[in-house]
Backbone as CSV, one residue per row, in Angstrom:
resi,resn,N_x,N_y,N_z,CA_x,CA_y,CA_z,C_x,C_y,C_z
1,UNK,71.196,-22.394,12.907,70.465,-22.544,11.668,70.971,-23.696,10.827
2,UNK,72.051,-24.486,11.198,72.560,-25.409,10.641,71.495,-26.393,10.403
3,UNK,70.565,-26.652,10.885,69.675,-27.832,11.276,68.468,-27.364,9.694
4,UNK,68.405,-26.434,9.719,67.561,-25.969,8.465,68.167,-26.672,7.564
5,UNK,66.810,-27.346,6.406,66.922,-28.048,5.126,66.183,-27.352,4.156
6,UNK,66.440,-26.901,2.809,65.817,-26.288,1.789,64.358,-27.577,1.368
7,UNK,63.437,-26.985,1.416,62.187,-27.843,1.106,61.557,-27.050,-0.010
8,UNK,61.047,-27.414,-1.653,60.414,-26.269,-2.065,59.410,-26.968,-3.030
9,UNK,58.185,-26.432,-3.380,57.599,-27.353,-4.762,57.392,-26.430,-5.533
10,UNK,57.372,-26.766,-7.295,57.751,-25.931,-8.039,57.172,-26.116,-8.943
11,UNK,55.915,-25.656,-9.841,55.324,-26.302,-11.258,54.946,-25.536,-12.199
12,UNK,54.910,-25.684,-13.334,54.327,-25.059,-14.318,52.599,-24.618,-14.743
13,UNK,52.104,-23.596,-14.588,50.922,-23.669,-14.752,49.709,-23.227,-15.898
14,UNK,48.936,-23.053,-16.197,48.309,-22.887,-17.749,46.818,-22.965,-17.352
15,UNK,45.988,-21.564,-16.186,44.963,-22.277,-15.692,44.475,-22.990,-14.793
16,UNK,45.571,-23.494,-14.155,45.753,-24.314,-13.298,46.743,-24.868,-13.583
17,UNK,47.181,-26.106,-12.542,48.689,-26.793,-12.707,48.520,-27.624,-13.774
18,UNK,49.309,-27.238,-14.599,49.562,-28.106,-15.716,50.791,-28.948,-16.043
19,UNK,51.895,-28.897,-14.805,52.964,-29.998,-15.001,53.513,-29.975,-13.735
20,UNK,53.712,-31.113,-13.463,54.735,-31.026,-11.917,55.670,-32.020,-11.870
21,UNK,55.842,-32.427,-10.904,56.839,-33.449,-10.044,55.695,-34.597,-10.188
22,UNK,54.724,-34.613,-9.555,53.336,-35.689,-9.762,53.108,-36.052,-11.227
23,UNK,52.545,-35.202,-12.068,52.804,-35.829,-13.113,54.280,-36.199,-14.130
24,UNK,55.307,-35.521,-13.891,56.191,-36.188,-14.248,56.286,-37.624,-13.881
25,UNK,56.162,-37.924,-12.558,56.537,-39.653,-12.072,55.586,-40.480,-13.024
26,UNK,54.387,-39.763,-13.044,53.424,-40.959,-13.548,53.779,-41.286,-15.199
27,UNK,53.754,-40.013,-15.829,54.538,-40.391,-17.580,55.521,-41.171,-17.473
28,UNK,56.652,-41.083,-16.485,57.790,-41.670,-16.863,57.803,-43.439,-15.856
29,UNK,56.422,-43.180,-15.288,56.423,-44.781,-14.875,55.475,-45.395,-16.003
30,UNK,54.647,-44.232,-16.720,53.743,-45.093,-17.919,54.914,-45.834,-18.904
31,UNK,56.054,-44.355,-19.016,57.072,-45.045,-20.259,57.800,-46.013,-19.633
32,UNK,57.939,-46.322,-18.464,59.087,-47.245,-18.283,58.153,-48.666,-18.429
33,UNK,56.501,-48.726,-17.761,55.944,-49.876,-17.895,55.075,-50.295,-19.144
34,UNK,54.468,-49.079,-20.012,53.713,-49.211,-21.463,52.046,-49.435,-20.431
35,UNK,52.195,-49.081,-19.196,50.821,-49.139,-18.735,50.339,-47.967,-17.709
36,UNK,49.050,-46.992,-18.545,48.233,-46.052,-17.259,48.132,-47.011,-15.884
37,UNK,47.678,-48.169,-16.099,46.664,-48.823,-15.194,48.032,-49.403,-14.303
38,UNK,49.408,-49.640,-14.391,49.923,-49.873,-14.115,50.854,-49.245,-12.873
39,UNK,51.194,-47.875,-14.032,51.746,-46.848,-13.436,50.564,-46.263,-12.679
40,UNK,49.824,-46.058,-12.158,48.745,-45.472,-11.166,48.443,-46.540,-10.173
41,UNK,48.736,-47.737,-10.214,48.975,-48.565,-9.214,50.097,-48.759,-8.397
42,UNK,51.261,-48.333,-8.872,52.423,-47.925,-8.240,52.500,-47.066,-7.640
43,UNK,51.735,-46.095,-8.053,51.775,-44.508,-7.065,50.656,-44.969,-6.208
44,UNK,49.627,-46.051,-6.473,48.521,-46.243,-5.233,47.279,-45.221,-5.532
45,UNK,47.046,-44.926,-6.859,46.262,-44.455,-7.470,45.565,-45.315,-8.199
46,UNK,43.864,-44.996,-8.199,43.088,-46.020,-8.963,43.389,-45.079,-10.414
47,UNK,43.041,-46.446,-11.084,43.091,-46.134,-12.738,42.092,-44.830,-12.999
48,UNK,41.114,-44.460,-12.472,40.356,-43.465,-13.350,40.636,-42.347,-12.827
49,UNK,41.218,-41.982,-11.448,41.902,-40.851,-11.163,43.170,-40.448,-12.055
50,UNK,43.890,-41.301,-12.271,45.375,-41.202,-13.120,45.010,-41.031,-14.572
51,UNK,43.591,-41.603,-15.169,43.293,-41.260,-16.435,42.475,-40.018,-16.279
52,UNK,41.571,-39.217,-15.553,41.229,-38.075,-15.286,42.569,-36.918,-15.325
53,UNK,43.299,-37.147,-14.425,44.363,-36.587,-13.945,45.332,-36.638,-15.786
54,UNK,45.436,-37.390,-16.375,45.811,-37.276,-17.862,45.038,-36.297,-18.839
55,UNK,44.300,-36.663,-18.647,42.639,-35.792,-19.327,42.717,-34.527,-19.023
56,UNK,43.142,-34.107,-17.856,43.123,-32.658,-17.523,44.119,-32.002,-17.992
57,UNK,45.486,-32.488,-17.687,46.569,-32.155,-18.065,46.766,-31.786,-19.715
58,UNK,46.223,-32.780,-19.974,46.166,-32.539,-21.659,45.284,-31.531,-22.178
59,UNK,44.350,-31.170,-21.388,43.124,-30.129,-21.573,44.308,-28.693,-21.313
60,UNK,44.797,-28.556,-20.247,45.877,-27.784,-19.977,46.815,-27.167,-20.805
61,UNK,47.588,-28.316,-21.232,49.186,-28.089,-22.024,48.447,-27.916,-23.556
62,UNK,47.559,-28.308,-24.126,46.732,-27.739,-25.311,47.254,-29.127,-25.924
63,UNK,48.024,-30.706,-25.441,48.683,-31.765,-26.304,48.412,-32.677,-25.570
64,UNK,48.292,-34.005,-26.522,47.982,-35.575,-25.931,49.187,-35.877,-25.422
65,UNK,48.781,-36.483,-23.864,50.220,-37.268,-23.424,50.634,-38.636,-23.499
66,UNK,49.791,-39.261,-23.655,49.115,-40.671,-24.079,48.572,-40.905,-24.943
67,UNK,49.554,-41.751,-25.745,48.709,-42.707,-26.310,48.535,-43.986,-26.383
68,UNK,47.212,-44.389,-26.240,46.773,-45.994,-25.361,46.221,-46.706,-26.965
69,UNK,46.758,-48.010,-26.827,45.961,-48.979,-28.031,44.925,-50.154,-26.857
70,UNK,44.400,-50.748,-27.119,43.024,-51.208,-26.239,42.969,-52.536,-27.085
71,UNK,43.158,-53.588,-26.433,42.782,-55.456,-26.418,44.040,-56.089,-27.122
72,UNK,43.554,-57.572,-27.779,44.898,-57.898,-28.786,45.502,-59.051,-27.621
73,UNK,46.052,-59.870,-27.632,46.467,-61.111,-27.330,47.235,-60.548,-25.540
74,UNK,47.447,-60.220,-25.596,48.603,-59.302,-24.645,48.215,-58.095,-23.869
75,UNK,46.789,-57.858,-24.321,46.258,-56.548,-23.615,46.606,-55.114,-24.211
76,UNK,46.273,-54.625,-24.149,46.514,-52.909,-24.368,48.074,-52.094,-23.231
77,UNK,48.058,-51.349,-24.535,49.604,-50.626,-23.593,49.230,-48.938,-24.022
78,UNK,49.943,-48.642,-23.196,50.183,-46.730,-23.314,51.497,-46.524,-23.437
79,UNK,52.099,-45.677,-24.326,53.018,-44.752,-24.542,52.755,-43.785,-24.176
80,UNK,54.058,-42.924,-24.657,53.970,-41.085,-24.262,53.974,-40.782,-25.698
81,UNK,53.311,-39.378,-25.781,53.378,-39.435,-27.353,54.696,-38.232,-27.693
82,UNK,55.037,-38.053,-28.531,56.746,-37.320,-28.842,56.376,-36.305,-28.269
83,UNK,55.508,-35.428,-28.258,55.059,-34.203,-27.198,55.177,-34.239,-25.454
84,UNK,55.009,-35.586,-25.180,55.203,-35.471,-23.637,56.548,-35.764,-23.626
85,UNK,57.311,-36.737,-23.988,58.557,-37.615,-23.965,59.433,-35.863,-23.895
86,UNK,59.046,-34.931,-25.131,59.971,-33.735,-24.964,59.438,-33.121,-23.792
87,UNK,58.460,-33.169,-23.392,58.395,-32.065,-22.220,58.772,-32.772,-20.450
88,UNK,58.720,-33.952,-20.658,59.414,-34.679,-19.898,60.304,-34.465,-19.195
89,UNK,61.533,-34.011,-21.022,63.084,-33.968,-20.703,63.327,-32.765,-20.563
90,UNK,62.743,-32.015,-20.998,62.765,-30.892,-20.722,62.418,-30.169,-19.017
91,UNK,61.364,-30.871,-18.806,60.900,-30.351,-17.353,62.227,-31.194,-16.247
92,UNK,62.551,-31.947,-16.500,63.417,-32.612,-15.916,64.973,-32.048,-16.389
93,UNK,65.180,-31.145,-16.740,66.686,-30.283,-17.672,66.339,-29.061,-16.531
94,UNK,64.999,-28.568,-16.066,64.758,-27.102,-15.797,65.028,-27.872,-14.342
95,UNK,64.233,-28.982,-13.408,64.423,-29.116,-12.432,65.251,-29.537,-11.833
96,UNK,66.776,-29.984,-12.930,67.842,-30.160,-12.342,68.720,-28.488,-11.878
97,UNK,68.641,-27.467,-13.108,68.952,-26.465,-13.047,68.059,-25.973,-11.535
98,UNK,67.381,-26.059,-11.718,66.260,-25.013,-10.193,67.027,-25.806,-9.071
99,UNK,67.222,-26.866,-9.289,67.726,-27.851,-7.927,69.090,-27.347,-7.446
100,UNK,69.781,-27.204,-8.581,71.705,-26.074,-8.593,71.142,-24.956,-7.682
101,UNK,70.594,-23.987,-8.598,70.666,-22.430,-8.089,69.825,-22.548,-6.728
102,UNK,68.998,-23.116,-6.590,68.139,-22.696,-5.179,69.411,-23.663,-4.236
103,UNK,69.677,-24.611,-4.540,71.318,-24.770,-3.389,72.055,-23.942,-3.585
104,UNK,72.479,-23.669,-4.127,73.490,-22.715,-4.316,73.155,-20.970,-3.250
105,UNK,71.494,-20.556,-3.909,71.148,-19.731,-3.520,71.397,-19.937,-2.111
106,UNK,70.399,-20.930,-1.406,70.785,-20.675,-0.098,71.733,-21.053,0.798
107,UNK,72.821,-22.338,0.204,74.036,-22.068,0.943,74.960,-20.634,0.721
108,UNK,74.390,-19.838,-0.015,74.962,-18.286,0.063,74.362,-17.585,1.413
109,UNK,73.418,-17.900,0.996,72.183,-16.718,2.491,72.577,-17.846,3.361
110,UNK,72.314,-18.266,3.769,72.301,-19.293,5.124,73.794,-20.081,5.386
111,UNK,74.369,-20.047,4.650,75.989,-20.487,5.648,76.381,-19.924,6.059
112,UNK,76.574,-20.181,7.562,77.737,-19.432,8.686,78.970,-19.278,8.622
């Protein structure tokens, strides 16, 4: 059984999935670049799936995760608005903890 690797996916839901691992990457590639259209090109996502996929989420969590300003010398940018930025760090605080105990858990059950 040595050869066994813990594999697991894990999300929050409200209705449907309302936070994951997927949308975590994409907020925190919007905040690192100030762009939807950007960050959904990195994951290899067209822009109106990743802005749908925002739209829903926010329909979900009952809060805006974005907020986008539109034209201006330089183009338009997106932020996170203080509501996602906390749930961000937060979802990312819980999935370091889940990441401990489920190792932990199963190098208890499963080491020889």
């Amino acid at each position: 059984m040595s050869r066994l690797k813990l594999k697991y996916k894990i999300w929050l839901e409200n209705n449907g999935k309302a936070f994951g691992d997927g949308p975590l990457d994409i907020l925190k590639r919007v905040e690192r670049s100030g762009s939807l259209k950007q960050a959904a090109s990195e994951m290899n996502m067209s822009y109106s799936h990743a802005w749908n996929l925002i739209k829903g989420l926010e329909k979900r969590l009952g809060f805006k995760l974005i907020r986008s300003r539109v034209g201006g010398v330089k183009g338009g940018c997106s932020e996170l608005t203080d509501e996602a930025r906390l749930l961000v760090a937060k979802y990312e605080s819980f999935r370091n903890r889940v990441d401990e105990v489920l190792a932990d858990l199963y190098q208890t059950i499963f080491s020889e």
